[in-house]
SERO-4910 file (N, C-alpha, C, O; in steps of 0.05 Angstrom, whole numbers):
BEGIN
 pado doro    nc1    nc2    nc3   cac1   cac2   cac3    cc1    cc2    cc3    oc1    oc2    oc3
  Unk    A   -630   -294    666   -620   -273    683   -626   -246    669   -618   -244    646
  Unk    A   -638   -227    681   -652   -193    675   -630   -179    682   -627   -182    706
  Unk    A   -604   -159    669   -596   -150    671   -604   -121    659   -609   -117    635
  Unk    A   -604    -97    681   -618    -76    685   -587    -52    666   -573    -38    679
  Unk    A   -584    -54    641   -563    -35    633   -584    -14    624   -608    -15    618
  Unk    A   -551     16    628   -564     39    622   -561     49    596   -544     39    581
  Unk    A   -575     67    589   -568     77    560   -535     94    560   -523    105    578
  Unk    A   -528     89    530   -506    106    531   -478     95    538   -457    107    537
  Unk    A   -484     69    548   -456     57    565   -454     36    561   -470     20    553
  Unk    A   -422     33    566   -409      2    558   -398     -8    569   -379      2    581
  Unk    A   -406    -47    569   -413    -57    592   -391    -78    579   -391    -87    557
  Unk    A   -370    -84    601   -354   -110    600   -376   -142    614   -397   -140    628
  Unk    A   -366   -161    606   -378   -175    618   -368   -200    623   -349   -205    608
  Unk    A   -372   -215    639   -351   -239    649   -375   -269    653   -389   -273    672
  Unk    A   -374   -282    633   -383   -306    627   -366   -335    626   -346   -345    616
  Unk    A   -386   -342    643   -372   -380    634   -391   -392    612   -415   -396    612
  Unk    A   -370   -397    593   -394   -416    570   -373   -439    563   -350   -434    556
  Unk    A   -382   -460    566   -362   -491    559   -342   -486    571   -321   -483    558
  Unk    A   -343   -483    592   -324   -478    608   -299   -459    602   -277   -463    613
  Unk    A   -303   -444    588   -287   -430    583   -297   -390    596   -317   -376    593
  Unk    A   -275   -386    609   -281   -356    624   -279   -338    601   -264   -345    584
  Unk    A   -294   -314    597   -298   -291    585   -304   -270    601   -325   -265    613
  Unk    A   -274   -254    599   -271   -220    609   -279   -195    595   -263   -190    576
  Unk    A   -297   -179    598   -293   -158    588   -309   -166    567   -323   -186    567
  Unk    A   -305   -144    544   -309   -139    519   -311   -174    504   -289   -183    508
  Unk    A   -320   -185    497   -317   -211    475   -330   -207    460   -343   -186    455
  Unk    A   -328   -241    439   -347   -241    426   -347   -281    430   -328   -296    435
  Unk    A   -379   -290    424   -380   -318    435   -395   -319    408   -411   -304    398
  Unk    A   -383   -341    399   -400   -358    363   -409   -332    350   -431   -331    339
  Unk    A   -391   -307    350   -402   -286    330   -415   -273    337   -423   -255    322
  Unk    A   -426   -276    365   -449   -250    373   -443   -242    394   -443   -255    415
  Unk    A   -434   -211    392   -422   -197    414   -431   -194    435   -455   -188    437
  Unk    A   -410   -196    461   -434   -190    486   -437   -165    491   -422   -156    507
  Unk    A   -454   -151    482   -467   -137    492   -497   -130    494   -508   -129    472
  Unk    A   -513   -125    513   -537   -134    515   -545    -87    513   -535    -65    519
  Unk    A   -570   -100    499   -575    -73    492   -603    -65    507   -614    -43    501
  Unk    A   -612    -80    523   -632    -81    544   -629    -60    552   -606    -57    560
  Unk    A   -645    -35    555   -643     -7    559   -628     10    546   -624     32    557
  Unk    A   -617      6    523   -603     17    510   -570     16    502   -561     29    484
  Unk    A   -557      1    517   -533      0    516   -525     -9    502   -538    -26    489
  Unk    A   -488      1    497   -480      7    463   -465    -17    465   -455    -28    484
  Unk    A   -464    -24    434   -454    -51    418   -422    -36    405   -419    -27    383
  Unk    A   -411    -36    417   -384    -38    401   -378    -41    373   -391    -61    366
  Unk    A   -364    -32    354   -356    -33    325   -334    -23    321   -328      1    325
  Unk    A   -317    -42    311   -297    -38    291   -297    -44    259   -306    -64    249
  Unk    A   -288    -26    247   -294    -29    218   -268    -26    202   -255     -6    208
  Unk    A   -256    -44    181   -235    -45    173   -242    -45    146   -255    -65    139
  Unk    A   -234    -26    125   -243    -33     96   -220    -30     81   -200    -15     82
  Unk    A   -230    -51     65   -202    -52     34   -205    -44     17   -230    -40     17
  Unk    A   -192    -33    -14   -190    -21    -39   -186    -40    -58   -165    -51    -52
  Unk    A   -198    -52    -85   -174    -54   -104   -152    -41   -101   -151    -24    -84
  Unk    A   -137    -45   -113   -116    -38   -124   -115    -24   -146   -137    -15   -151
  Unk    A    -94    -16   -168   -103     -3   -193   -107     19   -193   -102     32   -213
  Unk    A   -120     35   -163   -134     60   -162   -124     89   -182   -105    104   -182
  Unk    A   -151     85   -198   -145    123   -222   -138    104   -244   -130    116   -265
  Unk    A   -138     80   -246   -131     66   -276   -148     36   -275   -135     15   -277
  Unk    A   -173     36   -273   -199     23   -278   -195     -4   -248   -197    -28   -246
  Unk    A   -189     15   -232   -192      2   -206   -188     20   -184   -184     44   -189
  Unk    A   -188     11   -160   -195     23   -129   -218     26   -123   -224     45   -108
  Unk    A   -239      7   -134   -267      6   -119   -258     -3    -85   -237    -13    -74
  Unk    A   -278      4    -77   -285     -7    -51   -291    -27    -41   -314    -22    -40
  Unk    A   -290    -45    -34   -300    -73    -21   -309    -70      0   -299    -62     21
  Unk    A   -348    -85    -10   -371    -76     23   -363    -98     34   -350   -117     25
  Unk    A   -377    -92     62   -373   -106     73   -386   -138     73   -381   -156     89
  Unk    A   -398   -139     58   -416   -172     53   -395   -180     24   -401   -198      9
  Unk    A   -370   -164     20   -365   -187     -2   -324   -176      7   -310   -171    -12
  Unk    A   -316   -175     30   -294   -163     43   -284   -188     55   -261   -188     61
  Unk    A   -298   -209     60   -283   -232     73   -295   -252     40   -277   -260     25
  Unk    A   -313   -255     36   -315   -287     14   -317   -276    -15   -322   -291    -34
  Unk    A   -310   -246    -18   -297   -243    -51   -270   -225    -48   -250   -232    -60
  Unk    A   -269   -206    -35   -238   -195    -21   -229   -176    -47   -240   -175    -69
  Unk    A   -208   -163    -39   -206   -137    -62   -183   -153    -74   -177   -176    -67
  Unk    A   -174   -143    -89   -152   -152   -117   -129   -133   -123   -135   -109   -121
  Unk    A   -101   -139   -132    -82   -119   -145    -56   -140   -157    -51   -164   -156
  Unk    A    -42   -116   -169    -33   -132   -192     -2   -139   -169      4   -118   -158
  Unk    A     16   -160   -162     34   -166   -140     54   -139   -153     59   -129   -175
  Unk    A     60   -135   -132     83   -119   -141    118   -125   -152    137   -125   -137
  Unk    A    119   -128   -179    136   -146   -185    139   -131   -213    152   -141   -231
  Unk    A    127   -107   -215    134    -90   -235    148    -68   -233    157    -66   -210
  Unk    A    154    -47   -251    171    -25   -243    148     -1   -259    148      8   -282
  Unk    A    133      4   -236    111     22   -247    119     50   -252    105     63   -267
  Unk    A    151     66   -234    154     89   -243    177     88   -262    189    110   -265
  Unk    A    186     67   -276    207     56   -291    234     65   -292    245     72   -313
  Unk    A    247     66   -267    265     73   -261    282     47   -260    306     50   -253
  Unk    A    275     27   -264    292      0   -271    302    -11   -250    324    -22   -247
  Unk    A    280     -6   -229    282    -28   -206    252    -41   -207    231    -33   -218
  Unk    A    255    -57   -196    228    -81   -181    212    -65   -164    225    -56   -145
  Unk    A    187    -58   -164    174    -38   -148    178    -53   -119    179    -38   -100
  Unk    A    180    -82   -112    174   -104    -96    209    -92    -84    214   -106    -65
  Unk    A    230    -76    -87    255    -78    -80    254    -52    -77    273    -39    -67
  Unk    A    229    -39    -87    240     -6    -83    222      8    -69    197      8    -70
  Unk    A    247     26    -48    227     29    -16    202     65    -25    183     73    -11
  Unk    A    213     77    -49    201     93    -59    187     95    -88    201    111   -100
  Unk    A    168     87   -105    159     76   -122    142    112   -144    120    116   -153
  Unk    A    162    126   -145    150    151   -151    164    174   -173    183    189   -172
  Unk    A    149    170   -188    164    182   -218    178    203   -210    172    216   -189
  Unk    A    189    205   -218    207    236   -212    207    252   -233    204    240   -254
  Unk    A    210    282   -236    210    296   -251    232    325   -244    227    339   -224
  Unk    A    252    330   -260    259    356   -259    277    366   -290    279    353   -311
  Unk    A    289    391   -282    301    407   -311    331    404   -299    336    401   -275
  Unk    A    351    406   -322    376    408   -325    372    437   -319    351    450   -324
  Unk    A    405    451   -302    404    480   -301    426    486   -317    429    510   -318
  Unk    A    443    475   -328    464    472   -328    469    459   -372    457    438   -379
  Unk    A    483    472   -388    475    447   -413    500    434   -410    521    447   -404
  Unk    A    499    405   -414    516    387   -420    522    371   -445    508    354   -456
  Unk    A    545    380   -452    556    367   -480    557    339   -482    555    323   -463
  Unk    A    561    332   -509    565    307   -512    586    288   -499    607    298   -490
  Unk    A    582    264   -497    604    246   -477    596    263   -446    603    249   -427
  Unk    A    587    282   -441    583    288   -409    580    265   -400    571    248   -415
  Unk    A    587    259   -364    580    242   -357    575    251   -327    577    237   -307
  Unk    A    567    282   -330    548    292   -298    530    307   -316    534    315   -339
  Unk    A    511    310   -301    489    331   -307    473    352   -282    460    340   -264
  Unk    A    474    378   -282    471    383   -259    434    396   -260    423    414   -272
  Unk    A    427    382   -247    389    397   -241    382    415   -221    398    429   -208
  Unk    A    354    415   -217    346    433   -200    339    421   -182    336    434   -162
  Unk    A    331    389   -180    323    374   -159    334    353   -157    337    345   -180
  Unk    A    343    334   -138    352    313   -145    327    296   -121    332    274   -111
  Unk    A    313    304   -119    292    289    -94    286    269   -119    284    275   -142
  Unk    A    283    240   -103    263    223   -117    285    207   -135    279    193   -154
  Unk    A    316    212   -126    328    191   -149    349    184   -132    359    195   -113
  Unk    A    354    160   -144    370    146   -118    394    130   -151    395    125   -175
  Unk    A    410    130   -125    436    111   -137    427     80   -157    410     65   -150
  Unk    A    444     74   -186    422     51   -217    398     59   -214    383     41   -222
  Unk    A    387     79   -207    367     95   -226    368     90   -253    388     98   -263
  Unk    A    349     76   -272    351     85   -296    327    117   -301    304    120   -291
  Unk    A    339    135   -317    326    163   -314    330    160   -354    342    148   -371
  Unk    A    310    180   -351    311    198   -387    325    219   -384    328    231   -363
  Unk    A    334    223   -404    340    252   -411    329    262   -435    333    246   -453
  Unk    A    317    282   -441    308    297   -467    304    323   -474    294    334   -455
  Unk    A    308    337   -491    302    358   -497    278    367   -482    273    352   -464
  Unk    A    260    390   -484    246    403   -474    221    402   -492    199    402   -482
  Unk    A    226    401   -526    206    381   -538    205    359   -535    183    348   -538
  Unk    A    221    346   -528    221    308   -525    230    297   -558    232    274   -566
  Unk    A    233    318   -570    243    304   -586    268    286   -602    274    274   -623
  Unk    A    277    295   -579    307    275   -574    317    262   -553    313    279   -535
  Unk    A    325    246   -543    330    241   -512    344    204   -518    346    190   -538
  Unk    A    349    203   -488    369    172   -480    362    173   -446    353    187   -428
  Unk    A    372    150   -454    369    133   -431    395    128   -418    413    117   -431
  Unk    A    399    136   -392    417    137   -379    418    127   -346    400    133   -331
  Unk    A    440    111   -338    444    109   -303    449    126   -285    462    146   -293
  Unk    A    445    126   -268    459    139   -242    480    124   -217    477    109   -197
  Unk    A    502    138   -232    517    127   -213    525    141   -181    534    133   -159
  Unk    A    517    161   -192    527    184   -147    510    198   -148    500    189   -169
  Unk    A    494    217   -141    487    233   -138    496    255   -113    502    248    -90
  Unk    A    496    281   -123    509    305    -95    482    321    -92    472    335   -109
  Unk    A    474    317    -71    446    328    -63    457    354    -58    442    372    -66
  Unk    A    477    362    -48    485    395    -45    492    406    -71    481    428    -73
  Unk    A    506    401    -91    506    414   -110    492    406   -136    499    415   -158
  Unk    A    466    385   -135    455    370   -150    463    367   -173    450    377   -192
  Unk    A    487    352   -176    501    341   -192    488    312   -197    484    298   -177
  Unk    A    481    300   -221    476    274   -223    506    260   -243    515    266   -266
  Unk    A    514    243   -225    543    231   -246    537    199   -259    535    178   -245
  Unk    A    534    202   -284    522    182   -304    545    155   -296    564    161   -282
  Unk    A    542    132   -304    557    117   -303    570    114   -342    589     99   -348
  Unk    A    553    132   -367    571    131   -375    561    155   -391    539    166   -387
  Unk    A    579    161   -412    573    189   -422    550    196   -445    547    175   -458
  Unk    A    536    213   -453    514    221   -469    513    229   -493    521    251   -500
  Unk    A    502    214   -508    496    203   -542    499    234   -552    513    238   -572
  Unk    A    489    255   -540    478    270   -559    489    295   -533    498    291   -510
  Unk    A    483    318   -545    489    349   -527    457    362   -516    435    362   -528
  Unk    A    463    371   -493    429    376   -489    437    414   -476    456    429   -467
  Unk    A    414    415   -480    420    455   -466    409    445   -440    405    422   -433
  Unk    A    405    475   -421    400    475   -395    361    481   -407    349    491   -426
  Unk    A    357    470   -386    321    464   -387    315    432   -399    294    418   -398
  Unk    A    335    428   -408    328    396   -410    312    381   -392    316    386   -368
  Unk    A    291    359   -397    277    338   -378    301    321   -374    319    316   -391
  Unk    A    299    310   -340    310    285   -329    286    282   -314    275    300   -301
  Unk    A    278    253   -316    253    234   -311    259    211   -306    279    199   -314
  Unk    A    239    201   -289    229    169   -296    210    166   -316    191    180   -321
  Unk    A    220    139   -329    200    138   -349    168    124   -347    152    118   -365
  Unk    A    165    122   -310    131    111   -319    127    130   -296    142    148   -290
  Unk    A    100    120   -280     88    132   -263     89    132   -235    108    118   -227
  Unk    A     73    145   -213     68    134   -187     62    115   -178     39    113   -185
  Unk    A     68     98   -166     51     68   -158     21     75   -157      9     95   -149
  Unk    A     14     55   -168    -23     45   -169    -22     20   -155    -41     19   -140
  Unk    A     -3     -5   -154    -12    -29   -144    -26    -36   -109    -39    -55   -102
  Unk    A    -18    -14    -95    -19    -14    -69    -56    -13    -69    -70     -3    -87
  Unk    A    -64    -28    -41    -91    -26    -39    -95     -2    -12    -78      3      5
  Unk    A   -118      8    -14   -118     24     14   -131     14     27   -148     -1     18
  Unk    A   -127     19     59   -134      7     77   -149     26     95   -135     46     98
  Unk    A   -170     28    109   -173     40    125   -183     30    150   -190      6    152
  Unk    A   -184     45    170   -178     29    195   -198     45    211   -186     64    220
  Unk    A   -220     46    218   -248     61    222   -235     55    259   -228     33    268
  Unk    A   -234     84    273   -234     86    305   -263     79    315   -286     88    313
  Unk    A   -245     47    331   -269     35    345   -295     50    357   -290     66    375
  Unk    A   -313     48    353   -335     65    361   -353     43    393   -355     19    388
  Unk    A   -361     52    414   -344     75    427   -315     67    427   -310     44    423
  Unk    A   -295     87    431   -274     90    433   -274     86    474   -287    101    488
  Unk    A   -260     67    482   -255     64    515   -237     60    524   -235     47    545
  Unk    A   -210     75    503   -186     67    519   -175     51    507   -184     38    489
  Unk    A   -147     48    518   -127     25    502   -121     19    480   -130     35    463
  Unk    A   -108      0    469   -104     -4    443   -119    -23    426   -129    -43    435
  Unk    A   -120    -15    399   -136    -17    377   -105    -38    365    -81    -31    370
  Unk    A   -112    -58    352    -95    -76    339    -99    -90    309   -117   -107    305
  Unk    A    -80    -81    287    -74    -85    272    -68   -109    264    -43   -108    263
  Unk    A    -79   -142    252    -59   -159    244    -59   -169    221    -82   -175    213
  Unk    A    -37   -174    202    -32   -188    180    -34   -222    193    -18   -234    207
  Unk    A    -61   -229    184    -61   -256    192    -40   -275    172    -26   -293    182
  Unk    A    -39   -270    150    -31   -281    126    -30   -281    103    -53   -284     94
  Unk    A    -10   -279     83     -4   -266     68     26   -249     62     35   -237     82
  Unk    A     39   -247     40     67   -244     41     63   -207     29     61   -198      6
  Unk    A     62   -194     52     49   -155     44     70   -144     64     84   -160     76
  Unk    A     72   -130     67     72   -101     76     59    -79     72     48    -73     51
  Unk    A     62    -64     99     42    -41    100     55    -14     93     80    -14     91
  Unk    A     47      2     89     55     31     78     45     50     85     21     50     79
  Unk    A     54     73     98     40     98    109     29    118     73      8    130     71
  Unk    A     42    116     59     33    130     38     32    108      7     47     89      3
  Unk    A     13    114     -9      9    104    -36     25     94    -49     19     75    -64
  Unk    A     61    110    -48     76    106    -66     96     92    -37    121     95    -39
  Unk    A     90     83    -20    111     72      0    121     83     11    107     97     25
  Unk    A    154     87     15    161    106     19    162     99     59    181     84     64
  Unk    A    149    107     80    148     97    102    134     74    103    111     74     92
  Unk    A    145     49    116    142     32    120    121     25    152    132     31    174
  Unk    A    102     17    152     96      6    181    103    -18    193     95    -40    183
  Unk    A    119    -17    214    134    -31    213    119    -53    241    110    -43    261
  Unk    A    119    -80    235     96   -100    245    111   -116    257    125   -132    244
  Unk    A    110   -115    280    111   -140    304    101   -177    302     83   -183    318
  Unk    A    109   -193    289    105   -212    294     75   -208    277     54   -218    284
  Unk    A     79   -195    256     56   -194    235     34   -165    255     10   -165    249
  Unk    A     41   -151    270     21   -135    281     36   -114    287     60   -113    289
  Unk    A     18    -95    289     22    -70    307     -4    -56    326    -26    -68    326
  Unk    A     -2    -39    338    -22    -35    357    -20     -5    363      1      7    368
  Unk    A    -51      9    362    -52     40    355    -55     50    385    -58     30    397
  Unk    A    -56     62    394    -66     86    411    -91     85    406    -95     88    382
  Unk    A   -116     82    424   -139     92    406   -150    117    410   -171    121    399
  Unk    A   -138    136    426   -144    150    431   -132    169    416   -144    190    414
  Unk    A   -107    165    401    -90    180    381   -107    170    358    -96    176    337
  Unk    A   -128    159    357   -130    153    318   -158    172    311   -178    176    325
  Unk    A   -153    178    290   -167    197    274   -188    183    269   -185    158    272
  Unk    A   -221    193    261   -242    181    254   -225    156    230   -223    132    236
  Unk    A   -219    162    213   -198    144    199   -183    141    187   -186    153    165
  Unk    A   -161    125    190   -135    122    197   -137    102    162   -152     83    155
  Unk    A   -119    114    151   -109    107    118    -79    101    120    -60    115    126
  Unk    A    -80     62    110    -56     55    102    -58     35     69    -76     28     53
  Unk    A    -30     33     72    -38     14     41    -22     -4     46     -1     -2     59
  Unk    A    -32    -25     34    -26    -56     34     -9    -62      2    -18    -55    -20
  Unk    A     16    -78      8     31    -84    -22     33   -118    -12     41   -131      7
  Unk    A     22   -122    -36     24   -141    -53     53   -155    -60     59   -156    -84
  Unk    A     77   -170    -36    105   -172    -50    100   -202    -66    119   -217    -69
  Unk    A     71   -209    -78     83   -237    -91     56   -246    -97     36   -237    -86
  Unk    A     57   -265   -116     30   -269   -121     12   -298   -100     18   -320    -91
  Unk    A     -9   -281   -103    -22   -301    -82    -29   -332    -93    -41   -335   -114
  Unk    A    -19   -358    -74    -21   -389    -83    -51   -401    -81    -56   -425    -85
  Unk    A    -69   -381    -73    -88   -389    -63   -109   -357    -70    -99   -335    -70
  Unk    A   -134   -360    -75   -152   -339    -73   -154   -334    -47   -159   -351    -31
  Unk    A   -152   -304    -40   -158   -287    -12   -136   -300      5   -138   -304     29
  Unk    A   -114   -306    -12   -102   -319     26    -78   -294     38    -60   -298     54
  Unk    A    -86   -265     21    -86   -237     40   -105   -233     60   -127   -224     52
  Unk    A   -103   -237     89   -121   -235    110   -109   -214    142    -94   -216    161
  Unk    A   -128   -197    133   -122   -176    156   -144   -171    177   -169   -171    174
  Unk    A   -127   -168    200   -163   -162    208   -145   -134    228   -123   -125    227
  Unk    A   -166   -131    241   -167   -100    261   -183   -111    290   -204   -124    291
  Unk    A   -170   -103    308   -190   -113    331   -183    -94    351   -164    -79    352
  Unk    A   -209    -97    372   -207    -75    393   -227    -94    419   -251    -99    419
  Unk    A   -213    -98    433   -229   -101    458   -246   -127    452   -270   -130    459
  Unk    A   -232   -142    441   -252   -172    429   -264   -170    406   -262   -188    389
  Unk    A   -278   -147    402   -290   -146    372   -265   -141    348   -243   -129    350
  Unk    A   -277   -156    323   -253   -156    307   -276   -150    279   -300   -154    275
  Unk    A   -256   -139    264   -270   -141    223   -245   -148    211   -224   -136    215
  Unk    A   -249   -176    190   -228   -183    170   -231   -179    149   -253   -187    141
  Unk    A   -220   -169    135   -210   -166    103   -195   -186     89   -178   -202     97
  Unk    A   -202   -183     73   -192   -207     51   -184   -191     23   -196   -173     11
  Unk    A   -157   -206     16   -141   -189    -14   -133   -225    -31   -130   -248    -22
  Unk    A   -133   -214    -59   -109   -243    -70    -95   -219    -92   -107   -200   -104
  Unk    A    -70   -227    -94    -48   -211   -105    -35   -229   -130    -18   -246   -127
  Unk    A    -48   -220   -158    -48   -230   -185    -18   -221   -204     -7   -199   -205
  Unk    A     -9   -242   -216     16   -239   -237     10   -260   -254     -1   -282   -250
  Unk    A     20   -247   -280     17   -261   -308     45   -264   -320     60   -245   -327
  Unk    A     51   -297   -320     72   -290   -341     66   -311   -367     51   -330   -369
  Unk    A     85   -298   -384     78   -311   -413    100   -334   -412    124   -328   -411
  Unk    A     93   -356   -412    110   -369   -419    112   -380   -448    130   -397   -450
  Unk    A     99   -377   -471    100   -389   -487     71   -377   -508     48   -372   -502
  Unk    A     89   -377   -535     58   -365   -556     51   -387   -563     68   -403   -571
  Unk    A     28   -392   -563      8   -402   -577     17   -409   -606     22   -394   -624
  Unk    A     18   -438   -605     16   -449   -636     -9   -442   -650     -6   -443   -675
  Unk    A    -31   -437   -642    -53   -432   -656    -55   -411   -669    -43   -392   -660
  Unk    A    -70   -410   -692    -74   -385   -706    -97   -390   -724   -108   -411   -728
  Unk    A   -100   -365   -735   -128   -361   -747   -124   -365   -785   -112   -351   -801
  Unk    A   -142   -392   -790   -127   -394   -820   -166   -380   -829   -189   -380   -821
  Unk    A   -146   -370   -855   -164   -360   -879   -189   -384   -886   -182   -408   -884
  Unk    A   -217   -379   -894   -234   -405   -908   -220   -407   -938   -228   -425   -954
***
């Protein structure tokens, strides 16, 4: 059968193959229907993944010939990367904090008042130190007063500090998250563009360090495609380590055509040193 398509345009199509009906947009054993006989356009969706790690000897890219059968990598999230002495995997904001005492507080204090209290939440573990760093402790948070940014310690302070003092977290921004990007179906024809976590124990994240959550339907969600940007950046966390290589599997689909991604989410623990050792000849 000679089907006469025009350039520029996109063509649904309705097939019986093994008895099975096909509407619209598909795809049959991997090869999409669309017939390009005079020119007409082939549909694409493109979904790409990151290492993990990214700015600390990872966040390469993963092409697309090694995105489903070698898949990107990150470390599970089961650490406390801005070391504020929670589980990054328990904490919905993962992001060092930084500000100055305005205020100096004597020894045994057990408030300290700053200039910011954004970024610290209630068993916070925080630093405190001089402005050289060359003195400081380690301290809880037990209340915080966002109106008069008071931080109230759960117990009182080793040493006396002046006003300009550091209060911190003691590590960094999250790195474990992978990015995701989510390429607007080309042509774009309407309707919704769909997101799914086929499998895999993740959540998704509007930003690097978490913080908004995307929140997934029965493992999915579903975009507007007419609302999405040439492309649309999310990040994928890692809550556990993967039992299996790649069995993080996402894909993106639009109108029958689909692209999957593939992640596996790595943890090391030590259980035990080594009897071996290195003897002298």
């Amino acid at each position: 059968m000679d089907f006469a398509f025009g350039a520029n345009k996109l063509y649904g199509v309705r097939v019986d193959y093994s008895n099975i009906i096909y509407n619209g947009v598909t795809d049959i054993d991997g090869c999409t229907l669309f017939a390009t006989h005079g020119g007409g356009a082939v549909l694409k969706v493109d979904l790409v993944i990151y290492n993990g790690l990214g700015g600390y000897s990872g966040g390469q890219e993963i092409s697309e010939d090694d995105e489903e059968s070698v898949g990107a990598v990150t470390v599970a999230n089961l650490n406390d990367t801005d070391g504020d002495g929670r589980t990054d995997e328990d904490d919905e904001i993962v992001r060092k904090a930084l500000t100055l005492t305005t205020a100096a507080a004597g020894e045994a204090a057990t408030t300290i008042t700053v200039e910011d209290t954004e970024g610290y939440e209630v068993d916070d573990k925080i630093a405190i130190s001089k402005s050289d760093d060359s003195e400081g402790e380690v301290a809880t948070v037990q209340s915080i007063n966002t109106e008069t940014k008071v931080i109230t310690l759960t117990a009182g302070l080793s040493r006396a500090y002046v006003s300009g003092s550091k209060v911190y977290h003691a590590g960094r921004d999250e790195i474990d998250l992978m990015k995701l990007e989510l390429g607007k179906p080309d042509p774009a024809v309407g309707g919704n563009a769909k997101l799914k976590v086929v499998s895999g124990n993740v959540k998704i994240w509007e930003e690097a360090t978490k913080v908004t959550e995307v929140e997934l339907t029965a493992g999915e969600i579903e975009f507007a495609v007419a609302d999405l940007p040439a492309t649309k950046t999310l990040y994928v966390e890692a809550r556990a380590a993967s039992s299996s290589l790649r069995d993080i599997e996402i894909q993106w689909h639009y109108k029958g055509a689909k692209d999957t991604v593939k992640a596996t989410g790595v943890w090391v623990t030590k259980t035990a040193r080594s009897p071996w050792r290195c003897l002298s000849s």
